[in-house]
PDB file with one MODEL, atoms N, CA, C and O in Angstrom:
MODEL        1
ATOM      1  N   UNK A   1      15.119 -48.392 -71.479  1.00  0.00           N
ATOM      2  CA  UNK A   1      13.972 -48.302 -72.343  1.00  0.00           C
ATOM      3  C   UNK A   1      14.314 -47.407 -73.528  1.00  0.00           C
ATOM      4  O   UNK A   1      14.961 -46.361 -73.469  1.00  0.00           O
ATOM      5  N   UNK A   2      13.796 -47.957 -74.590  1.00  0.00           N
ATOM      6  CA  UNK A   2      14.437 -46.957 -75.842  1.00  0.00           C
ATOM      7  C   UNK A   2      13.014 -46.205 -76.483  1.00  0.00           C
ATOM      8  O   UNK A   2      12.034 -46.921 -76.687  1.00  0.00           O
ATOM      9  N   UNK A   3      12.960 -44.863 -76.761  1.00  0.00           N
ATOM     10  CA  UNK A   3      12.211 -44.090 -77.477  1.00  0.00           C
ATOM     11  C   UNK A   3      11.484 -44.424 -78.935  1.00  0.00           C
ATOM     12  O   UNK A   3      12.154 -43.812 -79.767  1.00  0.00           O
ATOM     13  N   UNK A   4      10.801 -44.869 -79.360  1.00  0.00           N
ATOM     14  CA  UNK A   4      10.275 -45.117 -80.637  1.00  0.00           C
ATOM     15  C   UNK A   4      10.053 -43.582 -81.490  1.00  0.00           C
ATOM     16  O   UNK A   4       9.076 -42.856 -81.309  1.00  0.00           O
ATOM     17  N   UNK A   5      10.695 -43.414 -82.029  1.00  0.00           N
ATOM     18  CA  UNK A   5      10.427 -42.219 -83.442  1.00  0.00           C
ATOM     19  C   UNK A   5       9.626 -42.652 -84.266  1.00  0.00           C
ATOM     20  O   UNK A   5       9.878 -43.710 -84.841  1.00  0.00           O
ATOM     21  N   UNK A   6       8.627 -42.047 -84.493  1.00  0.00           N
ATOM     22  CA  UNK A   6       7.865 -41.985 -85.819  1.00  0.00           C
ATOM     23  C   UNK A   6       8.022 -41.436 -86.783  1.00  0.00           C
ATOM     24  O   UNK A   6       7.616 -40.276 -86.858  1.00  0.00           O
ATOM     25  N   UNK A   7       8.561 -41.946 -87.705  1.00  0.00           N
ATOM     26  CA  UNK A   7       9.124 -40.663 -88.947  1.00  0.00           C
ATOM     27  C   UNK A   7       7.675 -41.249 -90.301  1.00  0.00           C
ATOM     28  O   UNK A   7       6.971 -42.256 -90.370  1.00  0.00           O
ATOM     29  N   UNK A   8       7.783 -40.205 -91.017  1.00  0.00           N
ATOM     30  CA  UNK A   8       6.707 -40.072 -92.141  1.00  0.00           C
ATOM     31  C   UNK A   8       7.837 -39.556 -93.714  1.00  0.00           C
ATOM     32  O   UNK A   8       8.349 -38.486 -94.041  1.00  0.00           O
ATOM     33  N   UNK A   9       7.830 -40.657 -94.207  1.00  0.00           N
ATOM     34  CA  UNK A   9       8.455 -40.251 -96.177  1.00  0.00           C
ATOM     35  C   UNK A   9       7.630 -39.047 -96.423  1.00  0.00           C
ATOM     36  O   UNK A   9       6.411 -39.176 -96.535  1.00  0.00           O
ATOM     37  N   UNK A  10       8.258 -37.758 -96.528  1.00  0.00           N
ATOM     38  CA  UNK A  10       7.337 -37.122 -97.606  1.00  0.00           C
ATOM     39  C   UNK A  10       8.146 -36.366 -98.547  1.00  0.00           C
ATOM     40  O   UNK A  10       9.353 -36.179 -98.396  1.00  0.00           O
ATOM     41  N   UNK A  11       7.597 -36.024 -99.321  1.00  0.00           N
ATOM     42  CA  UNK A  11       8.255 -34.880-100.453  1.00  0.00           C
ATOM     43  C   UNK A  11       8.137 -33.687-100.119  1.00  0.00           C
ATOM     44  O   UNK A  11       7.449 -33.262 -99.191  1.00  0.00           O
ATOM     45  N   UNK A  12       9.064 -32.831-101.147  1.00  0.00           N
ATOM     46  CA  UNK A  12       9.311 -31.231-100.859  1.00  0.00           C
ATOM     47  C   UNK A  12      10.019 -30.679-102.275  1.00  0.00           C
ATOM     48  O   UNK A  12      11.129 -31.041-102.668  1.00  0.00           O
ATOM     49  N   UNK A  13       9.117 -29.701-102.972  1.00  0.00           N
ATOM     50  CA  UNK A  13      10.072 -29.296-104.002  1.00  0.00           C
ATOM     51  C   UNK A  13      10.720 -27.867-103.270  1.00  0.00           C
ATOM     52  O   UNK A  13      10.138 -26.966-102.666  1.00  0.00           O
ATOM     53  N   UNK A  14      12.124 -28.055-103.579  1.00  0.00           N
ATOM     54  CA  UNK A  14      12.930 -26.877-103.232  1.00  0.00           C
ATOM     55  C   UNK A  14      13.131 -25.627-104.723  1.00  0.00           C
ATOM     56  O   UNK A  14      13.350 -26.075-105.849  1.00  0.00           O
ATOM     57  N   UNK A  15      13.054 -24.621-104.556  1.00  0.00           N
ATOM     58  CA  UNK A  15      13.639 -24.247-105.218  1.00  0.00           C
ATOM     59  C   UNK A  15      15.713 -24.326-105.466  1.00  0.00           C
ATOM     60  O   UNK A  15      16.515 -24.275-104.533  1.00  0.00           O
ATOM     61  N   UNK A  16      15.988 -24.425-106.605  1.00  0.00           N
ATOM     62  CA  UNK A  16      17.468 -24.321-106.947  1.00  0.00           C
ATOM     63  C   UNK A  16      18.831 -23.968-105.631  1.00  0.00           C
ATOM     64  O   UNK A  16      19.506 -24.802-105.027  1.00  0.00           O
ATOM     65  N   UNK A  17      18.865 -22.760-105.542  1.00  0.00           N
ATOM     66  CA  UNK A  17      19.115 -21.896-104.255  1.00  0.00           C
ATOM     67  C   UNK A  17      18.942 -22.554-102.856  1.00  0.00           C
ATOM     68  O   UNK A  17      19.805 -22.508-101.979  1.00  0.00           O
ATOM     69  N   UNK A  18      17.247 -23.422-102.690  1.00  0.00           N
ATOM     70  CA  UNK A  18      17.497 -23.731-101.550  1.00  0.00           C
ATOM     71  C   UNK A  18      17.996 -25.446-101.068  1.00  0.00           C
ATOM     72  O   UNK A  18      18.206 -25.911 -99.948  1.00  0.00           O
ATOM     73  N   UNK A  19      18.063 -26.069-102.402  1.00  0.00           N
ATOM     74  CA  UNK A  19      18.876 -27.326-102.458  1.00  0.00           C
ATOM     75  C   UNK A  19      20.149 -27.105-102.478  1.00  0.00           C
ATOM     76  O   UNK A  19      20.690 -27.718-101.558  1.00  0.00           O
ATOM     77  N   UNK A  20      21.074 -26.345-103.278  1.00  0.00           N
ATOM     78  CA  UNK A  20      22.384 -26.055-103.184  1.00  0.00           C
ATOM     79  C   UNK A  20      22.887 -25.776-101.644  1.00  0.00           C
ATOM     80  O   UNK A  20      23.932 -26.243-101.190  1.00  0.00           O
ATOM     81  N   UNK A  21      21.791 -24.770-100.767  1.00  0.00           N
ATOM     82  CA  UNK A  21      22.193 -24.401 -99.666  1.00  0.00           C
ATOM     83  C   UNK A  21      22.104 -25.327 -98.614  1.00  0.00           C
ATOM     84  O   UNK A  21      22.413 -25.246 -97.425  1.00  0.00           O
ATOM     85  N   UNK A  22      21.690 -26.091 -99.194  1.00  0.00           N
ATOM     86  CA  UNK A  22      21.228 -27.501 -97.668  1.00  0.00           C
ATOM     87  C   UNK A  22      22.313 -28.535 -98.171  1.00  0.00           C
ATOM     88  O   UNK A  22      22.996 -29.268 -97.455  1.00  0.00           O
ATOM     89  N   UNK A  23      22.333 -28.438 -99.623  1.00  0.00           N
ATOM     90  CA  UNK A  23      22.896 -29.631 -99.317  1.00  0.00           C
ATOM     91  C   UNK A  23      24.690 -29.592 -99.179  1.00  0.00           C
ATOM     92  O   UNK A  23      25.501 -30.498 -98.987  1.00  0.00           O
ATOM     93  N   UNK A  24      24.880 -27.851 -99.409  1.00  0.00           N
ATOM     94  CA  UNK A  24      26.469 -27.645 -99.100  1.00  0.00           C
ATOM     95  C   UNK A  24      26.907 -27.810 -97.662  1.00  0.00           C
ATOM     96  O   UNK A  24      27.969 -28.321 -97.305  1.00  0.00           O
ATOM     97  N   UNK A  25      25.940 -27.305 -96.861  1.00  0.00           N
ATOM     98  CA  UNK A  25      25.896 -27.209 -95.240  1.00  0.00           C
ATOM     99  C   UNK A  25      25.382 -28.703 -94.829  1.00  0.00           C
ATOM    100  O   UNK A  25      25.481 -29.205 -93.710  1.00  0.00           O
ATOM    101  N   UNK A  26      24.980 -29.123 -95.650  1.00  0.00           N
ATOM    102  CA  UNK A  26      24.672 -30.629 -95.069  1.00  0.00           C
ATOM    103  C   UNK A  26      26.098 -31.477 -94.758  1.00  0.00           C
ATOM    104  O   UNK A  26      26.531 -32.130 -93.809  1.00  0.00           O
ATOM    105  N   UNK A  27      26.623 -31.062 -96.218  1.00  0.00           N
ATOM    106  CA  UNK A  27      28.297 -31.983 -97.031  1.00  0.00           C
ATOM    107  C   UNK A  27      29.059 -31.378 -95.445  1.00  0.00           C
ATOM    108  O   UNK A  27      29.485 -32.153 -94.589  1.00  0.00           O
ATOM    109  N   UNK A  28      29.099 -29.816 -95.317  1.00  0.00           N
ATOM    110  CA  UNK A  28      30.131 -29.267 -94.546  1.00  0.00           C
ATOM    111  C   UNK A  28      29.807 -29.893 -93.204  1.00  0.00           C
ATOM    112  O   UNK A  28      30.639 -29.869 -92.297  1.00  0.00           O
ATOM    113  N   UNK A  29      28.453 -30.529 -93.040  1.00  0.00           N
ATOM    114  CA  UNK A  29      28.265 -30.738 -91.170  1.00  0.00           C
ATOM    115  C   UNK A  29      28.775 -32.173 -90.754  1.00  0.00           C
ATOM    116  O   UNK A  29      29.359 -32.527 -89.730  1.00  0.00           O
ATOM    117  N   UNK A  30      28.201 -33.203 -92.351  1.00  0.00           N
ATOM    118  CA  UNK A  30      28.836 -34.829 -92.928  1.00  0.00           C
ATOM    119  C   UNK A  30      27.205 -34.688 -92.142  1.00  0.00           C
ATOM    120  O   UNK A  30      27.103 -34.640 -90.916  1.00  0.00           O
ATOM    121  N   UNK A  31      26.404 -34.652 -92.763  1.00  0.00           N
ATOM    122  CA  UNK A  31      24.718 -34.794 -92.508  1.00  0.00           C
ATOM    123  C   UNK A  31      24.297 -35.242 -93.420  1.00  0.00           C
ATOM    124  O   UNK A  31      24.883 -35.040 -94.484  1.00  0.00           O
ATOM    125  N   UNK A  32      23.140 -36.016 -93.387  1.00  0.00           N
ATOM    126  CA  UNK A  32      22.429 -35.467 -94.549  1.00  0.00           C
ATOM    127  C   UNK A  32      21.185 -34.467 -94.720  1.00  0.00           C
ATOM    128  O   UNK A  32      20.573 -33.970 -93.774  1.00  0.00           O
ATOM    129  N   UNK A  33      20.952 -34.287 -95.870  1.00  0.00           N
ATOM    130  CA  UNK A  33      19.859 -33.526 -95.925  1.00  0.00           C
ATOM    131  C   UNK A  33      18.420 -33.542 -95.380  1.00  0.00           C
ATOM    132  O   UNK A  33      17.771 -32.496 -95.376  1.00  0.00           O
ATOM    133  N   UNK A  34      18.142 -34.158 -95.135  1.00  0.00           N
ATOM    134  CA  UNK A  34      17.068 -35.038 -94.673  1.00  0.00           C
ATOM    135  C   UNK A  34      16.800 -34.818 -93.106  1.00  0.00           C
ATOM    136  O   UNK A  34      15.705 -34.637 -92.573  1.00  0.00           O
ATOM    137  N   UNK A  35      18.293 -34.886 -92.382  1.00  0.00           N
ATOM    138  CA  UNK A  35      18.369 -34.401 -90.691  1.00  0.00           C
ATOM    139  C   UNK A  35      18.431 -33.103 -90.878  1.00  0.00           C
ATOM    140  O   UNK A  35      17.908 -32.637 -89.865  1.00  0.00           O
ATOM    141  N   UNK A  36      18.832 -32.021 -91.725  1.00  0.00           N
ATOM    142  CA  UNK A  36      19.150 -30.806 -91.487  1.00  0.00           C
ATOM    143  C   UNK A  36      17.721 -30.323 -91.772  1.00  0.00           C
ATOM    144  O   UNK A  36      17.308 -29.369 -91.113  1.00  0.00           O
ATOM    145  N   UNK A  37      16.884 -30.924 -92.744  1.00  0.00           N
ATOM    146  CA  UNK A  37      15.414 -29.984 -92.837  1.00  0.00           C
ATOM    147  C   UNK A  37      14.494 -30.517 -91.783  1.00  0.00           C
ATOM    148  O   UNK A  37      13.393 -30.001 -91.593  1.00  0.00           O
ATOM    149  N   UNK A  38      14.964 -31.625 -91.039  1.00  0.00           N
ATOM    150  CA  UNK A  38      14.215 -32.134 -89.612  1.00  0.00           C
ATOM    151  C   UNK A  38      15.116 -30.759 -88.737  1.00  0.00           C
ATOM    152  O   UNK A  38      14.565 -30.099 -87.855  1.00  0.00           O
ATOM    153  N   UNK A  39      15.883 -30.632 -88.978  1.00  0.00           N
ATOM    154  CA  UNK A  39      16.489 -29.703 -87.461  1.00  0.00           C
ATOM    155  C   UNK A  39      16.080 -28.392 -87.695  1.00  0.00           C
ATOM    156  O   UNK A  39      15.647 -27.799 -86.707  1.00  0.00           O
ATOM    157  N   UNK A  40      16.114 -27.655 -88.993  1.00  0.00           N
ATOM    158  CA  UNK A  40      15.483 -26.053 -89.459  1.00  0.00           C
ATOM    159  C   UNK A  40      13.765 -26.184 -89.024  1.00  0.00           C
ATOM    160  O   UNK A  40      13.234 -25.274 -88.387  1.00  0.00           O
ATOM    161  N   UNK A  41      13.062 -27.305 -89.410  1.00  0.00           N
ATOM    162  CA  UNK A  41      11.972 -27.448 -88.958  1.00  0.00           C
ATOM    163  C   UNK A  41      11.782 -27.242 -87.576  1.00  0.00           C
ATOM    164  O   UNK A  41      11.543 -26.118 -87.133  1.00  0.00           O
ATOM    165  N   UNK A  42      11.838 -27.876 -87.124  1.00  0.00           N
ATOM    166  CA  UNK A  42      12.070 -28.125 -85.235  1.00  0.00           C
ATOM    167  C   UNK A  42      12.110 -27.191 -85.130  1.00  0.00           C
ATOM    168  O   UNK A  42      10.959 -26.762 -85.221  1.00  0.00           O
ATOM    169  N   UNK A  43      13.053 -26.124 -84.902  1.00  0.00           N
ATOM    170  CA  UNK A  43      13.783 -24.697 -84.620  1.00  0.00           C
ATOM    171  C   UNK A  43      12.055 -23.580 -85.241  1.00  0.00           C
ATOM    172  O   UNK A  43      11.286 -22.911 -84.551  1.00  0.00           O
ATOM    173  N   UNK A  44      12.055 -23.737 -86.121  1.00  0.00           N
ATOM    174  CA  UNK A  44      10.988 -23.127 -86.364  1.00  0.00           C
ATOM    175  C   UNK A  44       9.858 -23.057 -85.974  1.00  0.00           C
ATOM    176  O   UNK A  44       9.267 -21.987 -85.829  1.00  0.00           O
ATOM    177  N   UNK A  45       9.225 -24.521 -85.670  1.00  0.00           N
ATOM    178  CA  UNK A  45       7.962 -24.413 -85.428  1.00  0.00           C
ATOM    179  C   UNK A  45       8.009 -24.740 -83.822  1.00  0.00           C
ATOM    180  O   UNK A  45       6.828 -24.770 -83.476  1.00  0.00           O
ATOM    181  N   UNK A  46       8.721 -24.961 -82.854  1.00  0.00           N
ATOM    182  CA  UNK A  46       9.441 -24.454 -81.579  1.00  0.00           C
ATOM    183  C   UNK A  46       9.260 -22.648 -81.439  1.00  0.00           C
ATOM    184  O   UNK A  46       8.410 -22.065 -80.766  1.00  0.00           O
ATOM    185  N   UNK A  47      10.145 -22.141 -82.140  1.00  0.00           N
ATOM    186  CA  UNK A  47      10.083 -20.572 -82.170  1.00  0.00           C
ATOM    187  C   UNK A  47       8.234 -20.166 -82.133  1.00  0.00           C
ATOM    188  O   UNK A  47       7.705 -19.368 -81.359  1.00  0.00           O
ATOM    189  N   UNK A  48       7.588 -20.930 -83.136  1.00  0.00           N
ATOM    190  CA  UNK A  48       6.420 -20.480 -83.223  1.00  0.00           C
ATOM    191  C   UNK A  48       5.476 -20.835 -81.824  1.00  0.00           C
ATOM    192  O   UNK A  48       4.930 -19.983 -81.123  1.00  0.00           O
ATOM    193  N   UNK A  49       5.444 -21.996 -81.658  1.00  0.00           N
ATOM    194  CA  UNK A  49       5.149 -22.611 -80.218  1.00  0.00           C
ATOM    195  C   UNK A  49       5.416 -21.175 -78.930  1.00  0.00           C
ATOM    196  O   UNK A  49       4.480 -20.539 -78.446  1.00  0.00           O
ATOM    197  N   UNK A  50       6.794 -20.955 -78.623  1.00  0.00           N
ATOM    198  CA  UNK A  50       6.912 -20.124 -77.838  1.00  0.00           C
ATOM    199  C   UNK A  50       6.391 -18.265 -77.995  1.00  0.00           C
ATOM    200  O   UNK A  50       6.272 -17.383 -77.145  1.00  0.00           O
ATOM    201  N   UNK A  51       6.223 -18.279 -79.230  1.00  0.00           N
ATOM    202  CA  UNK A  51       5.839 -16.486 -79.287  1.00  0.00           C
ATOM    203  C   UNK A  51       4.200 -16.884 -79.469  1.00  0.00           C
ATOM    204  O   UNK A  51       3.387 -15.990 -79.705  1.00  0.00           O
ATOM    205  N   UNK A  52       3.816 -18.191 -79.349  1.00  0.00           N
ATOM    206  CA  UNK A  52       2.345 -18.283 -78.749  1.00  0.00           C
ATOM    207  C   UNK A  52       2.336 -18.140 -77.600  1.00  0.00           C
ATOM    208  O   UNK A  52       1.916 -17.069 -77.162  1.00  0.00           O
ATOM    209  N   UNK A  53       2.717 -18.991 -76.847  1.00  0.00           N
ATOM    210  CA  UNK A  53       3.255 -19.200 -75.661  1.00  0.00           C
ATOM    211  C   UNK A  53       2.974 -17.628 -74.769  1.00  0.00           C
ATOM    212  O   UNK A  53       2.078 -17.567 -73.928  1.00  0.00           O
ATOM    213  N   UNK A  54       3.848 -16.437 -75.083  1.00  0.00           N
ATOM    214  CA  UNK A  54       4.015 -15.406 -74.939  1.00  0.00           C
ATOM    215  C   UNK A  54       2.983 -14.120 -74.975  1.00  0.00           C
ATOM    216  O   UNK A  54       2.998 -13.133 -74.239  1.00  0.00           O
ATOM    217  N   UNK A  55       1.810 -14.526 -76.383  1.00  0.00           N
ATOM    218  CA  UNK A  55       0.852 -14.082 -76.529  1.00  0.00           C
ATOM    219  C   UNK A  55      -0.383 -14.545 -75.276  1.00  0.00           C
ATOM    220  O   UNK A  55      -1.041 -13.778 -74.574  1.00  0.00           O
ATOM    221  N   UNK A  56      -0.411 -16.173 -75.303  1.00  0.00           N
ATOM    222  CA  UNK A  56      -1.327 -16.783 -73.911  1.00  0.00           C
ATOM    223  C   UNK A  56      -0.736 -16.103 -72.994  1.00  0.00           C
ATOM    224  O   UNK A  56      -1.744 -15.853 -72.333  1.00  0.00           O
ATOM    225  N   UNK A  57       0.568 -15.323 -72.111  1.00  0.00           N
ATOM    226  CA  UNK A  57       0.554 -15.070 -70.819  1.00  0.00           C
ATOM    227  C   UNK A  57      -0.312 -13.753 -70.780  1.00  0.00           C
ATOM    228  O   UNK A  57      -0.730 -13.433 -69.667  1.00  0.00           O
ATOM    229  N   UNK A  58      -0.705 -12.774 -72.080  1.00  0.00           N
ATOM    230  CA  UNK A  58      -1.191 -11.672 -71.006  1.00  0.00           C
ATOM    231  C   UNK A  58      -2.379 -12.018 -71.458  1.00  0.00           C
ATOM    232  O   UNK A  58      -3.029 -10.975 -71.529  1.00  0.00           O
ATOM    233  N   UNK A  59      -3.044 -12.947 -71.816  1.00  0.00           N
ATOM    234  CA  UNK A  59      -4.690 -12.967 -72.342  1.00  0.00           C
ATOM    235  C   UNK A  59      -5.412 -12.607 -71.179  1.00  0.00           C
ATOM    236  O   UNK A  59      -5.496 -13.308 -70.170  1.00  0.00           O
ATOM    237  N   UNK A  60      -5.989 -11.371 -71.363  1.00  0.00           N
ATOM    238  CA  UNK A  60      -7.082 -11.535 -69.401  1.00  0.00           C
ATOM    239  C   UNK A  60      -6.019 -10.877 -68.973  1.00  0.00           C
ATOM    240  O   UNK A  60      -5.731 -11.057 -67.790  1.00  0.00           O
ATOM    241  N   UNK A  61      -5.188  -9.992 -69.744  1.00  0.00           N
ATOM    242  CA  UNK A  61      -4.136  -8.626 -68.691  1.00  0.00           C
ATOM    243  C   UNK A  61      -5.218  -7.336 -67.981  1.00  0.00           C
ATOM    244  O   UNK A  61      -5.187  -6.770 -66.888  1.00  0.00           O
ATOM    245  N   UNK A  62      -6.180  -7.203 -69.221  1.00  0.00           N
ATOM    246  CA  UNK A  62      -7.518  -6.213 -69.219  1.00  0.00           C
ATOM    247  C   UNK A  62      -7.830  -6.434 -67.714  1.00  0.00           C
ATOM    248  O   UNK A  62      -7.362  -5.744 -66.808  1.00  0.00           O
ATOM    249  N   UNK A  63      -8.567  -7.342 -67.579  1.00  0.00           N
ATOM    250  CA  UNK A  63      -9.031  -7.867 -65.989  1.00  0.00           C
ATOM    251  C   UNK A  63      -8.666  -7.512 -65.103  1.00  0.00           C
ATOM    252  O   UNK A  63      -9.288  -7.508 -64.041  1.00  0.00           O
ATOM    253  N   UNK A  64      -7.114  -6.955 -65.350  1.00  0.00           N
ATOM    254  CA  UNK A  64      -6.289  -6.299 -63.686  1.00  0.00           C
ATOM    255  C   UNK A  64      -6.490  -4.814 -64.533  1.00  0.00           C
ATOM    256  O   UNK A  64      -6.212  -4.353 -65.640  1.00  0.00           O
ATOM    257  N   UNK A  65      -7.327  -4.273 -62.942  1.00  0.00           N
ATOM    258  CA  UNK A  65      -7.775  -2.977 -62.790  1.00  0.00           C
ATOM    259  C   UNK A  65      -6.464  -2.084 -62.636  1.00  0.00           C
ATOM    260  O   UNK A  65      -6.379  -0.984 -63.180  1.00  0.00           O
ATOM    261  N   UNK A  66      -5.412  -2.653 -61.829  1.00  0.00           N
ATOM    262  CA  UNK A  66      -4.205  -1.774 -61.974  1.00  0.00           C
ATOM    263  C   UNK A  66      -3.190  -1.710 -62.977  1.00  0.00           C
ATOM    264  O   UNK A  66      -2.128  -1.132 -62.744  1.00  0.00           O
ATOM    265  N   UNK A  67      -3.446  -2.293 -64.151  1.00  0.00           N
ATOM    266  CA  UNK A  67      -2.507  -2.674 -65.312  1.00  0.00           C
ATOM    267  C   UNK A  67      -3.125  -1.501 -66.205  1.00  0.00           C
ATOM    268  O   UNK A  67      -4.339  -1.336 -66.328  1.00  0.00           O
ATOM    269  N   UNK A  68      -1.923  -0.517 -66.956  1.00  0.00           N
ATOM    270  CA  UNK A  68      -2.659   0.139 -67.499  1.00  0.00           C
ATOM    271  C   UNK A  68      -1.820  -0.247 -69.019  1.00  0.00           C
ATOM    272  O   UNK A  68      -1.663   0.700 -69.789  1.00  0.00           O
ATOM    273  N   UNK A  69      -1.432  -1.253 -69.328  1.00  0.00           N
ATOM    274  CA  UNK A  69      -0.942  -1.414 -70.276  1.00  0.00           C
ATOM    275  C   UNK A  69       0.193  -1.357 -71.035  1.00  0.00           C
ATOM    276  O   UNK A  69       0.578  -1.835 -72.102  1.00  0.00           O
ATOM    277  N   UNK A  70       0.523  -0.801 -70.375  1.00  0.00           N
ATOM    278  CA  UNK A  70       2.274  -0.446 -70.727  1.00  0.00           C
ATOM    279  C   UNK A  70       3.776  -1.404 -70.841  1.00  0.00           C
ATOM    280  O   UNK A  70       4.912  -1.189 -71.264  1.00  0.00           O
ATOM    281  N   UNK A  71       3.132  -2.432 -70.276  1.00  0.00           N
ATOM    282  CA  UNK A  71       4.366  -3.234 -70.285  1.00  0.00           C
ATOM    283  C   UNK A  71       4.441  -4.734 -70.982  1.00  0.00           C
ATOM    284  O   UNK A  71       5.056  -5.725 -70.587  1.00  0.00           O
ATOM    285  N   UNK A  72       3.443  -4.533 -72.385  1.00  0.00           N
ATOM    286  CA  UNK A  72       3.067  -5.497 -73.179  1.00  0.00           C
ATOM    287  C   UNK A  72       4.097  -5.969 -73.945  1.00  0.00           C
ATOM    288  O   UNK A  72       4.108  -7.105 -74.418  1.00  0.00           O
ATOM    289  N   UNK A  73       5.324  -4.820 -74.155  1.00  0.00           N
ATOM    290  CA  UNK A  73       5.956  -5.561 -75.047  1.00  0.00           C
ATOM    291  C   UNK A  73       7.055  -6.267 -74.246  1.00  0.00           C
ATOM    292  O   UNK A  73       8.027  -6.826 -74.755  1.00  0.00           O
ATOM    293  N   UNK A  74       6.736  -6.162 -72.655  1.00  0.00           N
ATOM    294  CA  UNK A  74       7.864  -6.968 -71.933  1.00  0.00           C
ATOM    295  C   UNK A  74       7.174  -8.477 -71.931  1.00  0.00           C
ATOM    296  O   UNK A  74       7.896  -9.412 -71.584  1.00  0.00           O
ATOM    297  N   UNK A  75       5.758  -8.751 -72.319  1.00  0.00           N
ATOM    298  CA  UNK A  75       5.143 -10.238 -71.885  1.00  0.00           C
ATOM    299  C   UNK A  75       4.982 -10.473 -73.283  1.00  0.00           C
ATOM    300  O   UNK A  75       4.264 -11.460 -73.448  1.00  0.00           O
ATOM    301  N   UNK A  76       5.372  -9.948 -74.385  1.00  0.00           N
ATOM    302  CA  UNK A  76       5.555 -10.576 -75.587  1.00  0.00           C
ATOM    303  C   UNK A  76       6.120 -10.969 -76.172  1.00  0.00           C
ATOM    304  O   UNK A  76       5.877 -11.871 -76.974  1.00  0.00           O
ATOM    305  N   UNK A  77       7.880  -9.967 -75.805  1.00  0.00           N
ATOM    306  CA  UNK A  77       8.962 -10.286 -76.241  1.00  0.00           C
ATOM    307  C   UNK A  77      10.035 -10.547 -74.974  1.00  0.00           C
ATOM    308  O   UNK A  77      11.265 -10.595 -74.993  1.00  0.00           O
ATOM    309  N   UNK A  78       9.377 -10.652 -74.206  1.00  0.00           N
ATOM    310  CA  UNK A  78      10.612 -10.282 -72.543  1.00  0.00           C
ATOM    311  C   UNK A  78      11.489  -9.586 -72.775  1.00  0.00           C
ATOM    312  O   UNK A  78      11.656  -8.796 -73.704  1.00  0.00           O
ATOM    313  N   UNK A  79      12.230  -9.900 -71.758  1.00  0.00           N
ATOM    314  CA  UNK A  79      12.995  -8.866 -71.287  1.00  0.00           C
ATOM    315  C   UNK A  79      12.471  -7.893 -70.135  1.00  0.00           C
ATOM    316  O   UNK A  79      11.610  -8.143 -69.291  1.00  0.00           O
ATOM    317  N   UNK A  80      13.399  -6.417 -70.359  1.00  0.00           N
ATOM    318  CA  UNK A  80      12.563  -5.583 -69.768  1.00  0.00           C
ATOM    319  C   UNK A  80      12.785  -4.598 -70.365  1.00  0.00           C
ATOM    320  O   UNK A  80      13.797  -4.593 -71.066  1.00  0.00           O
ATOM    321  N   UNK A  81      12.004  -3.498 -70.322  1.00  0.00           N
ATOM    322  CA  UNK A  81      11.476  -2.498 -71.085  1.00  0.00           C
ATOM    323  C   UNK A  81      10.498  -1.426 -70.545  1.00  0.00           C
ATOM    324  O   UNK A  81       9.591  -1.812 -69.808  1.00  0.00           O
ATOM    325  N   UNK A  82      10.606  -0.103 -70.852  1.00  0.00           N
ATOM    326  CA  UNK A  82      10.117   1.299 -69.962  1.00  0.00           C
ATOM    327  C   UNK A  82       8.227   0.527 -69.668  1.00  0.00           C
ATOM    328  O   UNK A  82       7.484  -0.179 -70.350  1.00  0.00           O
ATOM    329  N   UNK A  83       8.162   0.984 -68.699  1.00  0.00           N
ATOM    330  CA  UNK A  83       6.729   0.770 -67.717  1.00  0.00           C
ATOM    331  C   UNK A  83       5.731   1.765 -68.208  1.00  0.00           C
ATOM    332  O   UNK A  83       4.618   1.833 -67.685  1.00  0.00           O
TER     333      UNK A  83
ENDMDL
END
């Protein structure tokens, strides 16, 4: 079974700087431009997706009577980090 993509034509004015830079790294990858601002996209609004993501796990942390707060920046940014 094969996947159907929906792609959408749209426009984008770049500034100078950021056409030169896509489209040198485009030449250097043998891309075109076109897949590389689909792949910086992705990556980005992914990144954004997950540090939501991160914000929803402690919503309602308040609620636990034994949480005194301290370990927010481990459910925001993980890892681990002083208690």
């Amino acid at each position: 079974m094969y996947d159907v993509i929906c792609m959408h034509r749209t426009q984008i004015i770049l500034e100078e700087w950021q056409y030169q830079a896509l489209r040198a790294r485009a030449e250097q990858e043998g891309r075109s431009i076109s897949d590389l601002v689909r792949e910086v996209l992705r990556h980005a609004l992914q990144r954004e997706t997950r540090k939501k993501s991160r914000l929803m796990a402690i919503e309602g942390i308040a609620a636990d009577r034994s949480s005194r707060g301290r370990a927010h920046d481990r459910f925001l940014y993980g890892g681990e980090g002083k208690d």
